[in-house]
C-alpha positions as CSV (number, residue, x, y, z in Angstrom):
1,X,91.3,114.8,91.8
2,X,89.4,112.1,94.5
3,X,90.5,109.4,91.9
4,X,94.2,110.7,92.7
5,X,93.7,110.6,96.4
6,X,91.9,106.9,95.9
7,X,95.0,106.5,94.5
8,X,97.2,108.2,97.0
9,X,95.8,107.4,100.5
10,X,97.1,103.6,101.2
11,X,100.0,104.7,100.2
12,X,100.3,108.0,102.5
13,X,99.1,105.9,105.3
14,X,102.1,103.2,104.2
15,X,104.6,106.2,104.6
16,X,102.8,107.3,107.5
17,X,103.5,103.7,109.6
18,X,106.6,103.9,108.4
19,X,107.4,106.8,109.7
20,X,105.8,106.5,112.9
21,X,107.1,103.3,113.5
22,X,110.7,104.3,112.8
23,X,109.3,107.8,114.8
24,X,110.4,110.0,111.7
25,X,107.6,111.6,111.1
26,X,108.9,115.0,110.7
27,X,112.2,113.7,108.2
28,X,109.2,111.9,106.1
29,X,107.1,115.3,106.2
30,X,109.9,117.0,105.1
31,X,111.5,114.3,102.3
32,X,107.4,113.3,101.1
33,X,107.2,117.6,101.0
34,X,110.2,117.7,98.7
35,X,109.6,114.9,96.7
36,X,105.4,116.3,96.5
37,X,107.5,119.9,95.6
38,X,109.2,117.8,92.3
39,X,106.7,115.5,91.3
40,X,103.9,119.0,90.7
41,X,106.4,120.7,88.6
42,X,105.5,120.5,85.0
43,X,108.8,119.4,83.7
44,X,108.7,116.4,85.9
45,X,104.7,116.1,85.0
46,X,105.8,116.0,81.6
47,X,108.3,112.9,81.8
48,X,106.1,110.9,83.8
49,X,104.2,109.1,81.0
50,X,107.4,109.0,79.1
51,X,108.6,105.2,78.0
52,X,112.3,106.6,77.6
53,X,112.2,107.3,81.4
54,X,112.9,104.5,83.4
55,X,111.1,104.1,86.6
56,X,114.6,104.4,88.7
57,X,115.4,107.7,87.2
58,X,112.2,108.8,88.3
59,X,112.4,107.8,91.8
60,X,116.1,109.3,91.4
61,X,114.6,112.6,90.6
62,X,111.9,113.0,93.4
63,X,114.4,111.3,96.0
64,X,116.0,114.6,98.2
65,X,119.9,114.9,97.6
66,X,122.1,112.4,100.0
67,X,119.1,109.8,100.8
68,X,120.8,106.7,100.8
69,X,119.9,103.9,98.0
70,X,119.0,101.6,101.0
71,X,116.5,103.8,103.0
72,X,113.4,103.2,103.7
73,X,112.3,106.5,102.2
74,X,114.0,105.9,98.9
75,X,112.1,102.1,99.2
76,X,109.1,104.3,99.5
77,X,109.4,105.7,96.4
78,X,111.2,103.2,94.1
79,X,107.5,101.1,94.8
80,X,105.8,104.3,94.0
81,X,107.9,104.2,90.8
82,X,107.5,100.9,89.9
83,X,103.6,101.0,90.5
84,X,103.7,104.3,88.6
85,X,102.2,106.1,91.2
86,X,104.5,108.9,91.6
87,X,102.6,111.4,89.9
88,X,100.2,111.2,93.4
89,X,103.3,112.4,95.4
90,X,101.3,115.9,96.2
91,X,98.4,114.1,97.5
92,X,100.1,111.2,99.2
93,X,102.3,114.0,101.2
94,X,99.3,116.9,101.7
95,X,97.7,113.0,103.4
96,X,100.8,112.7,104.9
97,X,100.5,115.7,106.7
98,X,96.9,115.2,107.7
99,X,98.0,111.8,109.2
100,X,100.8,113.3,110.8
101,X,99.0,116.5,112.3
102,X,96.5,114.4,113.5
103,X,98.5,112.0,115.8
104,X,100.5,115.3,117.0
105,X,96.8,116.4,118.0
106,X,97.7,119.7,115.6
107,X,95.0,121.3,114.3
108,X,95.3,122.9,110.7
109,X,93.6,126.7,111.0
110,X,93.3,128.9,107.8
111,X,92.2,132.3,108.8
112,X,91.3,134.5,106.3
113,X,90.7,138.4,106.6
114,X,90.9,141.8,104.9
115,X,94.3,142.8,106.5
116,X,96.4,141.4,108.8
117,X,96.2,140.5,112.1
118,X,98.8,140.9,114.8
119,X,100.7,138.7,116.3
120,X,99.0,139.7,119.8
121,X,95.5,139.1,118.4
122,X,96.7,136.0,116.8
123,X,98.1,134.3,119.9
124,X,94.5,135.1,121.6
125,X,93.0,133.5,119.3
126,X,95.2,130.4,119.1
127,X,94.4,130.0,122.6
128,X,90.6,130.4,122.1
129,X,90.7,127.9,119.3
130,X,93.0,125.4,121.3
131,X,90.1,125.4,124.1
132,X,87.1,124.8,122.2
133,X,89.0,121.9,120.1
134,X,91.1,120.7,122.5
135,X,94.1,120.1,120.3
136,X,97.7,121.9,119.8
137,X,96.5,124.6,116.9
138,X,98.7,125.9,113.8
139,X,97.5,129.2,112.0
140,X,98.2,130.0,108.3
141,X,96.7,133.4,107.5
142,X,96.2,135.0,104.4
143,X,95.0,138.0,102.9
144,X,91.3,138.5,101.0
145,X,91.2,141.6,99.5
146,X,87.4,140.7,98.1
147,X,86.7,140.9,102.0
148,X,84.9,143.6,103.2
149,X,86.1,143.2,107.1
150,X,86.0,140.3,109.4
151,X,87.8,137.1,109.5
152,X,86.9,133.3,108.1
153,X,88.1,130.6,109.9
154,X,88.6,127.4,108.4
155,X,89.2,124.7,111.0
156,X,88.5,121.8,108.6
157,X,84.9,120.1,109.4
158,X,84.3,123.5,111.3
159,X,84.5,127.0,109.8
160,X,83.6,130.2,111.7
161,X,82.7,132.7,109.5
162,X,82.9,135.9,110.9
163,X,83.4,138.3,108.2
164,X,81.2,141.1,107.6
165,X,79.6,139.0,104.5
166,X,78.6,136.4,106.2
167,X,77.2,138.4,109.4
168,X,75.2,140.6,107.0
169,X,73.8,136.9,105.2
170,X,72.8,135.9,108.7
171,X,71.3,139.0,109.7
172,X,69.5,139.0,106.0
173,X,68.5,135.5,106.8
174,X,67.1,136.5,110.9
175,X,65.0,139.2,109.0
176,X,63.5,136.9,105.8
177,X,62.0,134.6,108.3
């Protein structure tokens, strides 16, 4: 996996100045997402290391539906073909998005809890989080049955664990020493 994203970075950042500079960095997100989509399914996997497959045909495949020949997208990935490098296509767009969420000043927030949350409780704590970090904040939630209560959130370099888990391991922790 880190050798794949050695692999994938320069060329995420490549796509990323292209895009940025052409200031399409939402059609990229979307094309590099579609192309990302193709490249991880195993059919496709599976016809990557195939010599029968020429390189065009691959870039053909990942390249979304009515891109022209002469884009700079479809440039993108004929190198990637070429240098055989498409199989990277999920890292090179999940970098992509990193890249991209980062110059939007978007923070990425995974909030994890037993149930869900409402919609009222999850605007209050956007807000909260878009004050402490100062950045534009994006919430994907999801469900933990193996929580007890509480909620985990996962802010990247920060995470705020406030499940009932982790507040019992702090209080075990406050009482050890």
């Amino acid at each position: 996996m880190s050798s794949a994203l050695t692999l994938a970075r320069p060329y995420a950042r490549a796509a990323f100045e292209l895009a940025r500079s052409a200031n399409t960095l939402g059609e990229w997100a979307g094309k590099l997402a579609f192309a990302a989509q193709v490249a991880a399914d195993p059919r496709v996997v599976a016809l990557f290391g195939d010599p029968r497959v020429a390189a065009k045909d691959l870039a053909a495949l990942v390249t979304p539906e009515g891109e022209a020949a002469d884009s700079a997208f479809s440039g993108f990935v004929r190198v990637l073909a070429d240098n055989r490098r498409l199989p990277v296509l999920p890292e090179i767009g999940a970098l992509f998005e990193e890249l991209k969420h980062e110059a939007e000043r978007v923070l990425k927030v995974n909030l994890r809890s037993a149930t869900p949350i409402d919609a009222t409780e999850t605007a209050k704590l956007k807000e909260a989080l878009k004050r402490r970090f100062g950045r534009d904040i994006e919430i994907e939630q999801s469900i933990d049955e193996g929580m007890l209560g509480g909620v985990v959130i996962d802010a990247g370099e920060v995470v705020i664990d406030g499940s009932v888990r982790g507040r019992l391991a702090r209080l075990e922790q406050a009482l050890a020493h």
